[in-house]
PyMOL Python script that loads the backbone (N, CA, C, O; Angstrom):
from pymol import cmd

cmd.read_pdbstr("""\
ATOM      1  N   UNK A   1     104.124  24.651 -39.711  1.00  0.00           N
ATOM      2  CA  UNK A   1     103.478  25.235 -40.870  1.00  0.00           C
ATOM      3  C   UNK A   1     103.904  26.703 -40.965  1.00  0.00           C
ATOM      4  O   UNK A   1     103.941  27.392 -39.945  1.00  0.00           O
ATOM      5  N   UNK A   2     104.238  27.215 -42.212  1.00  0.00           N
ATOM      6  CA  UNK A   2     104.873  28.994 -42.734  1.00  0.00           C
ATOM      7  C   UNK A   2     103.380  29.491 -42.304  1.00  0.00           C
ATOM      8  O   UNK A   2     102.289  28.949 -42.480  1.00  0.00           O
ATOM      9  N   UNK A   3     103.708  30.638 -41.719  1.00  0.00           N
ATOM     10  CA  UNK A   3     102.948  31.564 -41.498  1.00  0.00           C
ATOM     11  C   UNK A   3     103.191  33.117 -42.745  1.00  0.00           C
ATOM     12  O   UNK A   3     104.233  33.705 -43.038  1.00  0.00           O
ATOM     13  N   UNK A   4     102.277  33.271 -43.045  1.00  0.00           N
ATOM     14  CA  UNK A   4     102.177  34.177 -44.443  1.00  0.00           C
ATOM     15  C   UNK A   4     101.383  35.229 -43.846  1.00  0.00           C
ATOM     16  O   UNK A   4     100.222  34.958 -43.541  1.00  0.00           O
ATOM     17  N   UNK A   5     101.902  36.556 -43.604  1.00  0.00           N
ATOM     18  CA  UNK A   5     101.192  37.684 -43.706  1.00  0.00           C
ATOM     19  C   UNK A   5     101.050  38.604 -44.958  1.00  0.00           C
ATOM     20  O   UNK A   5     101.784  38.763 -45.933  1.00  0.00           O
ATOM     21  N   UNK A   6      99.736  39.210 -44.563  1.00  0.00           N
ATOM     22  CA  UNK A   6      99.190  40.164 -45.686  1.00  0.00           C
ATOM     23  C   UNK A   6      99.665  41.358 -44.798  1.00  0.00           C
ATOM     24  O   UNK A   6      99.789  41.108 -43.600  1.00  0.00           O
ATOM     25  N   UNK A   7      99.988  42.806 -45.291  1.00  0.00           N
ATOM     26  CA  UNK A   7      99.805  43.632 -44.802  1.00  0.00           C
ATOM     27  C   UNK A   7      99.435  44.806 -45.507  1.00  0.00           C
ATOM     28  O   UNK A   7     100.174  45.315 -46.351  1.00  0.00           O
ATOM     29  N   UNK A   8      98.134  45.333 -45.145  1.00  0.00           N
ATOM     30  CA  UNK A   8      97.214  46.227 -46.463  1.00  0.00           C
ATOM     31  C   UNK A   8      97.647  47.159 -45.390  1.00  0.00           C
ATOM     32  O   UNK A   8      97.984  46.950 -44.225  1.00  0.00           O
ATOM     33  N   UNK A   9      97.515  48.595 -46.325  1.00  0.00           N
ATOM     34  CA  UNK A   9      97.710  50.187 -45.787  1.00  0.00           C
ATOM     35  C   UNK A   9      96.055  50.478 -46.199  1.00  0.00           C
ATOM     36  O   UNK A   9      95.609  50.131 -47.293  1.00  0.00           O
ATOM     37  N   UNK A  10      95.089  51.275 -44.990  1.00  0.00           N
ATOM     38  CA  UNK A  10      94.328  52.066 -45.635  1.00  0.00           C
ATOM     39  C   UNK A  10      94.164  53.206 -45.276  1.00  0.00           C
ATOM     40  O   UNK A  10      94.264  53.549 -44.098  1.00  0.00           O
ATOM     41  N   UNK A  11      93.804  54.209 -46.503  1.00  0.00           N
ATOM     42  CA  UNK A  11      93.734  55.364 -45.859  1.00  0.00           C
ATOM     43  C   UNK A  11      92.297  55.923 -46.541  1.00  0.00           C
ATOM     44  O   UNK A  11      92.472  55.908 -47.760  1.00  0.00           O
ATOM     45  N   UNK A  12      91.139  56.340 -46.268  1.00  0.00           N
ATOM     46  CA  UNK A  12      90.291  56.365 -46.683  1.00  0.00           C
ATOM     47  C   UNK A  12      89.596  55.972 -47.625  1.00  0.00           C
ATOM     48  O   UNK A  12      88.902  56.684 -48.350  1.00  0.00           O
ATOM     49  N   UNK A  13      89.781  54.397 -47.706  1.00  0.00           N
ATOM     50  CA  UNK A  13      89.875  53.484 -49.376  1.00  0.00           C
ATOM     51  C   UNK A  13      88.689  52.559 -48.655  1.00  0.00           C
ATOM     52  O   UNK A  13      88.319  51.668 -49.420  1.00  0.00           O
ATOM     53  N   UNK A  14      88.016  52.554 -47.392  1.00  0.00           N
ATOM     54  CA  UNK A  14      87.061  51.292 -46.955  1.00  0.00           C
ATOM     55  C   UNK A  14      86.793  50.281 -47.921  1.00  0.00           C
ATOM     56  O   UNK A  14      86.894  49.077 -47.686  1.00  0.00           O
ATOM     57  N   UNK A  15      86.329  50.957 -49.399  1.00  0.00           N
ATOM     58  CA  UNK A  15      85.896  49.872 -49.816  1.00  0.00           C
ATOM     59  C   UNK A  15      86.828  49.316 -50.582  1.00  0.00           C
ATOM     60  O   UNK A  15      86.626  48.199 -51.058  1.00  0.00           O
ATOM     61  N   UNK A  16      87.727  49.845 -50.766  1.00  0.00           N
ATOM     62  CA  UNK A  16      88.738  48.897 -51.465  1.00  0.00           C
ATOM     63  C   UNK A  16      89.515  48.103 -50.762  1.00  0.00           C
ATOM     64  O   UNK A  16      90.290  47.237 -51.169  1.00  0.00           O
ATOM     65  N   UNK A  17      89.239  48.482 -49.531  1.00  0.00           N
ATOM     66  CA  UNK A  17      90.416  47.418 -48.407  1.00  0.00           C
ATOM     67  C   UNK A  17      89.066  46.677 -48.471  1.00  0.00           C
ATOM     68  O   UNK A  17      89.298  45.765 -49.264  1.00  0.00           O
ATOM     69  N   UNK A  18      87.879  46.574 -48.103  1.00  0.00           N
ATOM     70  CA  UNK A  18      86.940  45.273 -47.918  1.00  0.00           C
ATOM     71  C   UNK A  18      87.255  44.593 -49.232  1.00  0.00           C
ATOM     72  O   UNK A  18      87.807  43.495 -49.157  1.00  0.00           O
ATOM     73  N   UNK A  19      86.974  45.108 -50.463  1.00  0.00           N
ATOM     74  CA  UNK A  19      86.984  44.246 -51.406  1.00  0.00           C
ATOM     75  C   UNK A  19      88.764  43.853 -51.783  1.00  0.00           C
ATOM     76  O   UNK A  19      89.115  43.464 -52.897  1.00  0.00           O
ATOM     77  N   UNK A  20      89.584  44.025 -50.782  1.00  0.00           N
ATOM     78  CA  UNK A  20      90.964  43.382 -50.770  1.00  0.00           C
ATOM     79  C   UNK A  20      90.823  42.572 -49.920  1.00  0.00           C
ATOM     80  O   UNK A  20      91.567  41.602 -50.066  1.00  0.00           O
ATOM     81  N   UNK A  21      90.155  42.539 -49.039  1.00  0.00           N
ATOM     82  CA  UNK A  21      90.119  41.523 -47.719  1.00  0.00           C
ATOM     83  C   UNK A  21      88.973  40.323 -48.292  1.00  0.00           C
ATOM     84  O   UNK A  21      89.059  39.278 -47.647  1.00  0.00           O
ATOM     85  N   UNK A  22      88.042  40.307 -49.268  1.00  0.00           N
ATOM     86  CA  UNK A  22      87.009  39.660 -49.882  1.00  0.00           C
ATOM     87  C   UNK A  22      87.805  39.021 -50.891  1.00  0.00           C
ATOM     88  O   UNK A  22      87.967  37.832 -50.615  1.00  0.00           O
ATOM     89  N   UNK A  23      88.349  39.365 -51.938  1.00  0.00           N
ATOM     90  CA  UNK A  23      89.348  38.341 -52.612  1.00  0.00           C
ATOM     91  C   UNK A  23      90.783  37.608 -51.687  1.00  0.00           C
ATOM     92  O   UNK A  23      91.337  36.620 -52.170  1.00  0.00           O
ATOM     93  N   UNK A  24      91.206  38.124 -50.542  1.00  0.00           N
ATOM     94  CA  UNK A  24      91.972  37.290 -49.952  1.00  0.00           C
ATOM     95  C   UNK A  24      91.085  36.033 -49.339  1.00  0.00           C
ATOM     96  O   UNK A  24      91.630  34.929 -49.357  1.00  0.00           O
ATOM     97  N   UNK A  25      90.044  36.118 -48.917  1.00  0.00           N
ATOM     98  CA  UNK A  25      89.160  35.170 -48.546  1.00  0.00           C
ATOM     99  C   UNK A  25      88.561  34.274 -48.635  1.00  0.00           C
ATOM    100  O   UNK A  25      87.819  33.933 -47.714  1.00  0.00           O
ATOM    101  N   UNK A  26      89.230  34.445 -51.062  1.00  0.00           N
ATOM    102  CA  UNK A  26      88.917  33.417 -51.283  1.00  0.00           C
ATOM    103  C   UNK A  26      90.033  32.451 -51.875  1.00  0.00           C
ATOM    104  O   UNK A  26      89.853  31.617 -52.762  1.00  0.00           O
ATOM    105  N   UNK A  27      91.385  32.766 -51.117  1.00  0.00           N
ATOM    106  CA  UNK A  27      92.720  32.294 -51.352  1.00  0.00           C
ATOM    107  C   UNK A  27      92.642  30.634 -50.739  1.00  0.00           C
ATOM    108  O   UNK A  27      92.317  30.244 -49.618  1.00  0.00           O
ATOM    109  N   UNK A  28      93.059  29.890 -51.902  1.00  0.00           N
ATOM    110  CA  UNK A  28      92.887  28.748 -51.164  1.00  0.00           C
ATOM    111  C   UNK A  28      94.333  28.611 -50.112  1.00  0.00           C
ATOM    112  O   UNK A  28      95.470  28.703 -50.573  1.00  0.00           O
ATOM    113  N   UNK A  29      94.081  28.412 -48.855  1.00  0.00           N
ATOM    114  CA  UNK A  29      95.281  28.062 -47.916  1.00  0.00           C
ATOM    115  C   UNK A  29      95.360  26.203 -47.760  1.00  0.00           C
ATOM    116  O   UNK A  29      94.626  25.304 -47.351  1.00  0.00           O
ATOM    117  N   UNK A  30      96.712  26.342 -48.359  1.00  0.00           N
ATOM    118  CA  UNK A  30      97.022  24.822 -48.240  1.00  0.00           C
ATOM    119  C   UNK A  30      98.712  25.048 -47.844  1.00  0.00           C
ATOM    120  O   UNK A  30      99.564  25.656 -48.492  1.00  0.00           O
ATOM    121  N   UNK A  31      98.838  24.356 -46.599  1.00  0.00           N
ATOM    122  CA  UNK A  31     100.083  23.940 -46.471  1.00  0.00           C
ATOM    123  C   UNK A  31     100.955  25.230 -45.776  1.00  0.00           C
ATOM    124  O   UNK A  31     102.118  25.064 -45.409  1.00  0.00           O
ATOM    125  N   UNK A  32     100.215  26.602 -45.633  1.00  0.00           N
ATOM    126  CA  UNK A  32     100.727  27.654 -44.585  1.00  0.00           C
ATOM    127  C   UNK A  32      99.230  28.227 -43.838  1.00  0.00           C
ATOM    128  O   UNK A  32      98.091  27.829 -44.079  1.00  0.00           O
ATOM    129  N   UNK A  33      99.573  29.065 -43.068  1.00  0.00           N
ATOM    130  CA  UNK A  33      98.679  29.666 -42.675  1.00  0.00           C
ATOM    131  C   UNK A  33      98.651  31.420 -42.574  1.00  0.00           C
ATOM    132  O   UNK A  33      99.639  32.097 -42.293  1.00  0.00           O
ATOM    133  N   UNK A  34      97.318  31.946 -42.866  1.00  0.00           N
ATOM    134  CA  UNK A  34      97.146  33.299 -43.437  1.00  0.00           C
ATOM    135  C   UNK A  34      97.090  34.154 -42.613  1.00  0.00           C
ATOM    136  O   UNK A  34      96.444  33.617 -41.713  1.00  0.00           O
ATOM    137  N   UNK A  35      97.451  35.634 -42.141  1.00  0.00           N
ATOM    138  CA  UNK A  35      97.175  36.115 -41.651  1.00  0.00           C
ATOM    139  C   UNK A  35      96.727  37.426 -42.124  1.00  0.00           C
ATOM    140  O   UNK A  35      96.477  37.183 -43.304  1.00  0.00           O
ATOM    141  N   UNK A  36      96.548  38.286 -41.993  1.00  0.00           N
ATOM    142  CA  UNK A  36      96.011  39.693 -42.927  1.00  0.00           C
ATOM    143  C   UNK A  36      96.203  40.812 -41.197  1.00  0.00           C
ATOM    144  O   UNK A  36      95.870  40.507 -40.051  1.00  0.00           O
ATOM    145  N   UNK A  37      96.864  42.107 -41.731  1.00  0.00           N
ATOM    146  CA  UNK A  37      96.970  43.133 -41.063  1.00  0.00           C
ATOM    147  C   UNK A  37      96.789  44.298 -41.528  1.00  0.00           C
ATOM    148  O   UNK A  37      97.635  44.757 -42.295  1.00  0.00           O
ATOM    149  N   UNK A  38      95.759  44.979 -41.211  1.00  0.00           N
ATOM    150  CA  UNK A  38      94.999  46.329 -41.846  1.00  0.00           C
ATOM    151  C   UNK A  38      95.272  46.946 -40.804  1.00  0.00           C
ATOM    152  O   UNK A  38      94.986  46.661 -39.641  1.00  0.00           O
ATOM    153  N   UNK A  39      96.294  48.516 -41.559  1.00  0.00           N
ATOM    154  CA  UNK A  39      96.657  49.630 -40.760  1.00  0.00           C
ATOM    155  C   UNK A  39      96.156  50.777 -41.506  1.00  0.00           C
ATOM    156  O   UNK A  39      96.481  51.221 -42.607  1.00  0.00           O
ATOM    157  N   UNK A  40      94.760  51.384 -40.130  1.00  0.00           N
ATOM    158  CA  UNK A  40      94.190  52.443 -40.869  1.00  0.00           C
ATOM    159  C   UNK A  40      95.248  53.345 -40.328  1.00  0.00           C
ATOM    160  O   UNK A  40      95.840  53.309 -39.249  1.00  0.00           O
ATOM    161  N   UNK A  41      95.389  54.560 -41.830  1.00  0.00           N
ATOM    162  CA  UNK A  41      96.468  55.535 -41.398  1.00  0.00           C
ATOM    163  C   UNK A  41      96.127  56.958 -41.039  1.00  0.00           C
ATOM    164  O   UNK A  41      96.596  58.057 -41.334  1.00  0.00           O
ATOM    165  N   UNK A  42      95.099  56.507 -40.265  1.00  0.00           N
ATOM    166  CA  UNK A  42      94.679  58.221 -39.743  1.00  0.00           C
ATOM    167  C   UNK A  42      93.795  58.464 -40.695  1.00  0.00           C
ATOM    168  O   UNK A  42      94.189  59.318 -41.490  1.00  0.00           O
ATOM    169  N   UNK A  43      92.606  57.972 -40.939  1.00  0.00           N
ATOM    170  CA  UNK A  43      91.464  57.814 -42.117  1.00  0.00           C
ATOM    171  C   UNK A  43      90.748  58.701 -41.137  1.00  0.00           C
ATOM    172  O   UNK A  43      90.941  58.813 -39.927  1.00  0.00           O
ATOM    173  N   UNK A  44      89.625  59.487 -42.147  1.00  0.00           N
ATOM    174  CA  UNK A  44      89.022  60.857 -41.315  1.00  0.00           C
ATOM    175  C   UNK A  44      88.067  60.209 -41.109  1.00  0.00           C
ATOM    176  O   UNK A  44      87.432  60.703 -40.177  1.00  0.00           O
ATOM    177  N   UNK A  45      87.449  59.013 -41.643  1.00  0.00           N
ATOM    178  CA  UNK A  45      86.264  57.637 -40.928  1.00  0.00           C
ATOM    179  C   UNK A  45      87.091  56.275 -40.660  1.00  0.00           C
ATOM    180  O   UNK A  45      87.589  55.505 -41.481  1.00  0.00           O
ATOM    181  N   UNK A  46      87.082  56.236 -39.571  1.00  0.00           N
ATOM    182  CA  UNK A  46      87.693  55.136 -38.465  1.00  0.00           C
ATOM    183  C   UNK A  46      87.106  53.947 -39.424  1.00  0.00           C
ATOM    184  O   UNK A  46      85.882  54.002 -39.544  1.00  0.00           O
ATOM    185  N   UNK A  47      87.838  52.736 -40.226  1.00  0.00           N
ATOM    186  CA  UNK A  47      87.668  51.821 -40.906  1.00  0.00           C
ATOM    187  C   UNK A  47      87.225  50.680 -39.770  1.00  0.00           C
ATOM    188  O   UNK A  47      88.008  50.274 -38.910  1.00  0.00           O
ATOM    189  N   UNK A  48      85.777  50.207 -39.911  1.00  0.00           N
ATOM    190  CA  UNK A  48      85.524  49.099 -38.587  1.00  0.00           C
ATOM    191  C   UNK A  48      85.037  47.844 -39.345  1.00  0.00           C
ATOM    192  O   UNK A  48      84.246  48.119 -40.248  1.00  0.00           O
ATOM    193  N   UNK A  49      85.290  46.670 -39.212  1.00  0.00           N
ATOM    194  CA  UNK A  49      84.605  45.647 -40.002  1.00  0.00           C
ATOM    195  C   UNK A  49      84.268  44.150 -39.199  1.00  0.00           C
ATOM    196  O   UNK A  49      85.164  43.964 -38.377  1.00  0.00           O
ATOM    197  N   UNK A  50      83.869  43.706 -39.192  1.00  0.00           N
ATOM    198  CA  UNK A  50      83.607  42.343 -38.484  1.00  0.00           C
ATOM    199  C   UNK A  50      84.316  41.370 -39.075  1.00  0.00           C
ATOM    200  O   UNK A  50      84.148  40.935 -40.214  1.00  0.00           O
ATOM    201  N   UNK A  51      85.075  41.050 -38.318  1.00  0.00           N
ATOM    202  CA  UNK A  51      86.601  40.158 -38.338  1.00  0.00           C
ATOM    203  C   UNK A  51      85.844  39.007 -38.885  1.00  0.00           C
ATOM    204  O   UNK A  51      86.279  38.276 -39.775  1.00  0.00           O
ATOM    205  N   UNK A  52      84.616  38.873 -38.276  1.00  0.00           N
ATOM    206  CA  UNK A  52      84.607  36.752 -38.110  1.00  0.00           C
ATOM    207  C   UNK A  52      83.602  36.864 -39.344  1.00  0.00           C
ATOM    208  O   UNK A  52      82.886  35.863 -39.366  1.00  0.00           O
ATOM    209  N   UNK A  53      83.290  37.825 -40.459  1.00  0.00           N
ATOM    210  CA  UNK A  53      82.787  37.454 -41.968  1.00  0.00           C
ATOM    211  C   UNK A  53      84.241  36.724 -42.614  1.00  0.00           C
ATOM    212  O   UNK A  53      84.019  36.017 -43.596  1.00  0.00           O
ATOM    213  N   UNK A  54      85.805  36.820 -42.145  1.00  0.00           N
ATOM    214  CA  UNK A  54      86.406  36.148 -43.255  1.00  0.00           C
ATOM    215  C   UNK A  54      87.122  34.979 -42.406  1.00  0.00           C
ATOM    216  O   UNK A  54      87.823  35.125 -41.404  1.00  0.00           O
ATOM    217  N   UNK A  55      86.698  33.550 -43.187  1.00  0.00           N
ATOM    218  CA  UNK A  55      87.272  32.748 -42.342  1.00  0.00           C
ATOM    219  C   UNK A  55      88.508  31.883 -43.053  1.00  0.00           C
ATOM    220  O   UNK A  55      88.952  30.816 -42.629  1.00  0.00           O
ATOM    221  N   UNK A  56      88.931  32.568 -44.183  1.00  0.00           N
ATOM    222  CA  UNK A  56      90.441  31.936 -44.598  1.00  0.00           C
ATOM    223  C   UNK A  56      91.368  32.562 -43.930  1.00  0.00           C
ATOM    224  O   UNK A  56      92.508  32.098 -43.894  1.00  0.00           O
ATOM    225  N   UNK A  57      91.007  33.834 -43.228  1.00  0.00           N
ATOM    226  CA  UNK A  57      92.460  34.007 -42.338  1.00  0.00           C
ATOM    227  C   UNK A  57      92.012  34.516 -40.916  1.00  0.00           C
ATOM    228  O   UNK A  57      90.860  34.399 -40.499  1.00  0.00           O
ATOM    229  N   UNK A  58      92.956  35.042 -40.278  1.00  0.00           N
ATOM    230  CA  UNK A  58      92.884  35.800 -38.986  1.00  0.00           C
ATOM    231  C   UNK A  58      93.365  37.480 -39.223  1.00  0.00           C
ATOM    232  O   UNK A  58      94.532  37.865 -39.289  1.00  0.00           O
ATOM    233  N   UNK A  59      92.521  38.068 -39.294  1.00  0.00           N
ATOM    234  CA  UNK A  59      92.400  39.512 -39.180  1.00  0.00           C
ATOM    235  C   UNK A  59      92.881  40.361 -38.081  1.00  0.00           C
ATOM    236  O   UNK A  59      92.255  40.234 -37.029  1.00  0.00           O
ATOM    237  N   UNK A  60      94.033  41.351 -38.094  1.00  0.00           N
ATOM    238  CA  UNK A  60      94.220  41.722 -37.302  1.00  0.00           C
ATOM    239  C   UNK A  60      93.903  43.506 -37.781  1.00  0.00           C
ATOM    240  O   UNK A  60      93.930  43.792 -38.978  1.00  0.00           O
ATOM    241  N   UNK A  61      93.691  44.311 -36.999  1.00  0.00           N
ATOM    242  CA  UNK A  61      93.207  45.973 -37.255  1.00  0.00           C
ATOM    243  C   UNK A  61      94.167  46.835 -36.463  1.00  0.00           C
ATOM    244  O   UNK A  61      94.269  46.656 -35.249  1.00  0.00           O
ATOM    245  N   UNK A  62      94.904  47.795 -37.111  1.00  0.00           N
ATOM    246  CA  UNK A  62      95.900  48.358 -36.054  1.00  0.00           C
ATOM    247  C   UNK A  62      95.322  50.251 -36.547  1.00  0.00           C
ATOM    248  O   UNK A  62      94.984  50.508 -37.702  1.00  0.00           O
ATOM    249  N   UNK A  63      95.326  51.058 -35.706  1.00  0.00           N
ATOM    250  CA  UNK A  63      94.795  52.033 -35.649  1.00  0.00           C
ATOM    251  C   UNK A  63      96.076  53.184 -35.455  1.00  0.00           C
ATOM    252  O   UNK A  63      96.282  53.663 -34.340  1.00  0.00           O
ATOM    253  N   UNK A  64      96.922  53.582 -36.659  1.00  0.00           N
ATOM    254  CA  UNK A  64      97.907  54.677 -36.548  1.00  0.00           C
ATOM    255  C   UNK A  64      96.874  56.262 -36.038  1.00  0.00           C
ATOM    256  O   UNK A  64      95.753  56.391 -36.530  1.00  0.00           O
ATOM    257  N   UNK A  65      97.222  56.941 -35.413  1.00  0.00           N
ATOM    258  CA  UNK A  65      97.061  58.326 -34.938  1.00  0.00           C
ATOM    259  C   UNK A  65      97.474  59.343 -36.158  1.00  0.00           C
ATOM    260  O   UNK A  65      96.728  60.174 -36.676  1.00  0.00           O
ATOM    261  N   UNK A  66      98.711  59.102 -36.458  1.00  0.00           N
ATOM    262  CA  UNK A  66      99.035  60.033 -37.910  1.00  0.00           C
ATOM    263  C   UNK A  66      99.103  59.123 -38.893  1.00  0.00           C
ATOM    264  O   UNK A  66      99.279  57.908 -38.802  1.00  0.00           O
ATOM    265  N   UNK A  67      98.914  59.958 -40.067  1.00  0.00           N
ATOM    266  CA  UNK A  67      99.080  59.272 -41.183  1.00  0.00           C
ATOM    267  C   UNK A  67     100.603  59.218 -41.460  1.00  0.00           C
ATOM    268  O   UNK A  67     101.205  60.290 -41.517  1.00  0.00           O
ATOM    269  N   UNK A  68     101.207  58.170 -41.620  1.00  0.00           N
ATOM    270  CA  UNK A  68     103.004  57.423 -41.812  1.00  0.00           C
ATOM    271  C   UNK A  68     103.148  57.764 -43.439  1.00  0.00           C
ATOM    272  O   UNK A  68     104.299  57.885 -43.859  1.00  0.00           O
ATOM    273  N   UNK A  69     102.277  57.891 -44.181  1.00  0.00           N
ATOM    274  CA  UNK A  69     102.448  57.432 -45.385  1.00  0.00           C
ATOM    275  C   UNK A  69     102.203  55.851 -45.777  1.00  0.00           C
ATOM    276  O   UNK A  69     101.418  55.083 -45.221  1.00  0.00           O
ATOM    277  N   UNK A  70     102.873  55.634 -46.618  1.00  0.00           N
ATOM    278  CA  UNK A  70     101.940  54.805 -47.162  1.00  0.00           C
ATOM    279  C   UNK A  70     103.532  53.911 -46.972  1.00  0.00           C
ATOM    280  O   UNK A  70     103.428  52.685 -46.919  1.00  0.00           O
ATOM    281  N   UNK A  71     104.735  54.422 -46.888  1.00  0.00           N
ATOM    282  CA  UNK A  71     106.080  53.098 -46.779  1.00  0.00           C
ATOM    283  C   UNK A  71     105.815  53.298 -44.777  1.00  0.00           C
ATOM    284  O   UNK A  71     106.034  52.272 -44.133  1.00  0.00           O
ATOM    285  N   UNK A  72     105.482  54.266 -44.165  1.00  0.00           N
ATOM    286  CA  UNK A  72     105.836  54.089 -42.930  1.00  0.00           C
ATOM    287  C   UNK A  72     104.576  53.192 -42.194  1.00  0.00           C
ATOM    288  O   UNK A  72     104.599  52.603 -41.113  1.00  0.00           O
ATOM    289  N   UNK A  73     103.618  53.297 -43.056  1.00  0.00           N
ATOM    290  CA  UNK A  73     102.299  52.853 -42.924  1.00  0.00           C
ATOM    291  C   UNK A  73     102.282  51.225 -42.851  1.00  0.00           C
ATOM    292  O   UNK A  73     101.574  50.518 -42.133  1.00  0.00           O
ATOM    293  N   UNK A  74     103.506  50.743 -44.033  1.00  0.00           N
ATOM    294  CA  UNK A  74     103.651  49.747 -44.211  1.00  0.00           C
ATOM    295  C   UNK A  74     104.995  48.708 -43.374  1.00  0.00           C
ATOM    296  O   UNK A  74     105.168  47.491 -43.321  1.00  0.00           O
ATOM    297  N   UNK A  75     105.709  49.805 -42.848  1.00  0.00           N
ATOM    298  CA  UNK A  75     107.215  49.269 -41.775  1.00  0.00           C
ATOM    299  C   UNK A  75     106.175  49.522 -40.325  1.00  0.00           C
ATOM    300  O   UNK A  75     106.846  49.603 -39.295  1.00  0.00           O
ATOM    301  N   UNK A  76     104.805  49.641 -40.142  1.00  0.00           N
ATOM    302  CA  UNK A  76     104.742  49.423 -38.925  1.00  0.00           C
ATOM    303  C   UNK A  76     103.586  48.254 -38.732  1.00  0.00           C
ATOM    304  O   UNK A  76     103.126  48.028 -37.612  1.00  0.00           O
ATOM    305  N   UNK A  77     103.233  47.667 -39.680  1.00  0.00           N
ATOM    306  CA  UNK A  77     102.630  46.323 -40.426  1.00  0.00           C
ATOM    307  C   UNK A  77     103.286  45.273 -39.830  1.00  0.00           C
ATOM    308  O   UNK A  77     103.102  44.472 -38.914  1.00  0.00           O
ATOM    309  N   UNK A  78     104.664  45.731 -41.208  1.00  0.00           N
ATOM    310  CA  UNK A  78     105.537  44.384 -41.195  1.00  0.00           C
ATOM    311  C   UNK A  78     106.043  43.993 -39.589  1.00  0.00           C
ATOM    312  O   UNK A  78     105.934  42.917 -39.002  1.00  0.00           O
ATOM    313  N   UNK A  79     106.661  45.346 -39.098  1.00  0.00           N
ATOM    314  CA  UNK A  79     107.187  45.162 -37.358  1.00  0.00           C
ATOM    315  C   UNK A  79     105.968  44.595 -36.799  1.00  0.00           C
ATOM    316  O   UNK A  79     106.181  43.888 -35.814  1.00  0.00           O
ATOM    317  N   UNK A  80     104.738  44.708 -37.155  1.00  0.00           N
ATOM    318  CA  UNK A  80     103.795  43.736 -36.262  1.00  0.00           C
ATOM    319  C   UNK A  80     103.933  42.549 -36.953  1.00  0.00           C
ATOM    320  O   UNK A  80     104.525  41.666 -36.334  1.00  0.00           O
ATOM    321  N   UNK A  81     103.555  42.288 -38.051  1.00  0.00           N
ATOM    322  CA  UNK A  81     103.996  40.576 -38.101  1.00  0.00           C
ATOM    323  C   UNK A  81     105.192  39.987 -37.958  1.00  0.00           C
ATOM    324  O   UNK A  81     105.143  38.763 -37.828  1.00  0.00           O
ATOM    325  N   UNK A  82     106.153  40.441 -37.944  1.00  0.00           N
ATOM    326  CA  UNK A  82     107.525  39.793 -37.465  1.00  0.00           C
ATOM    327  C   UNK A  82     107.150  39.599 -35.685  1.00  0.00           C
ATOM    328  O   UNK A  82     107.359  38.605 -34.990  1.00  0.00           O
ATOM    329  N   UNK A  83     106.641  40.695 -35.351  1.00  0.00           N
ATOM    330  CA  UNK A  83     106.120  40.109 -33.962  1.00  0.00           C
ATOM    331  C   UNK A  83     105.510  39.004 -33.771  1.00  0.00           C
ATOM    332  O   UNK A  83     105.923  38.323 -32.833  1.00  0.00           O
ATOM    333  N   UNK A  84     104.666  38.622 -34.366  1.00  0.00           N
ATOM    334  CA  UNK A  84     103.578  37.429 -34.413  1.00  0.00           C
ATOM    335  C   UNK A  84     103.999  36.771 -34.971  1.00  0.00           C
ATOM    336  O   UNK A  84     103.175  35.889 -35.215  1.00  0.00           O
ATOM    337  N   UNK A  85     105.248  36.516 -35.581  1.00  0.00           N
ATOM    338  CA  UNK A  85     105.868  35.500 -36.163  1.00  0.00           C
ATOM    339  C   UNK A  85     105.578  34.769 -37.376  1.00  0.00           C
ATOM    340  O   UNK A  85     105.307  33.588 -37.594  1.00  0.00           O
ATOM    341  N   UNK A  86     105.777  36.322 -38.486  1.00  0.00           N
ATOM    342  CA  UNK A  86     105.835  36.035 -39.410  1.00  0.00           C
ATOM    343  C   UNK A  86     106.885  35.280 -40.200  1.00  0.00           C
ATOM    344  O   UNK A  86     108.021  35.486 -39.773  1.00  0.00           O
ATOM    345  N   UNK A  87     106.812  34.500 -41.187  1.00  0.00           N
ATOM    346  CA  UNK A  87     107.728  33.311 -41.992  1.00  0.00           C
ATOM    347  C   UNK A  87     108.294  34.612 -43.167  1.00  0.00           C
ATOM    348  O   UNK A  87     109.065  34.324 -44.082  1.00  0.00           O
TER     349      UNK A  87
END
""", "prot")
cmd.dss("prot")
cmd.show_as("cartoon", "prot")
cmd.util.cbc("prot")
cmd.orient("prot")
């Protein structure tokens, strides 16, 4: 089965990454499987959420030290799901 990653950038947006992670949740998964990767980018409030409210995918949280921007924010995403073996 394709493995499909999400990979959201946040940078002091909490509620717009929850309510991005709340419409992915209600993605119907048929025939791959979902993953979602939220990289806070040095947010001046540490973004924390309880993984096991979304159960269409597997949530992963990665915690940058500086802020990358928002393309470097996003090449250190993708290098994690190609790790995990993204399709």
């Amino acid at each position: 089965m394709p493995i499909i990653f999400v990979t959201i950038v946040n940078y002091n947006g909490d509620n717009d990454t929850l309510s991005c992670l709340k419409s992915l949740n209600e993605v119907r998964v048929e025939g791959f499987s979902l993953k979602v990767i939220v990289l806070d980018n040095a947010s001046k409030k540490v973004f924390e959420i309880d993984r096991n409210q979304f159960d269409n995918f597997e949530l992963s949280l990665i915690k940058s030290e500086n802020n990358l921007g928002f393309a470097g924010g996003q090449n250190v995403a993708i290098k994690n799901a190609l790790e995990k073996g993204a399709d």
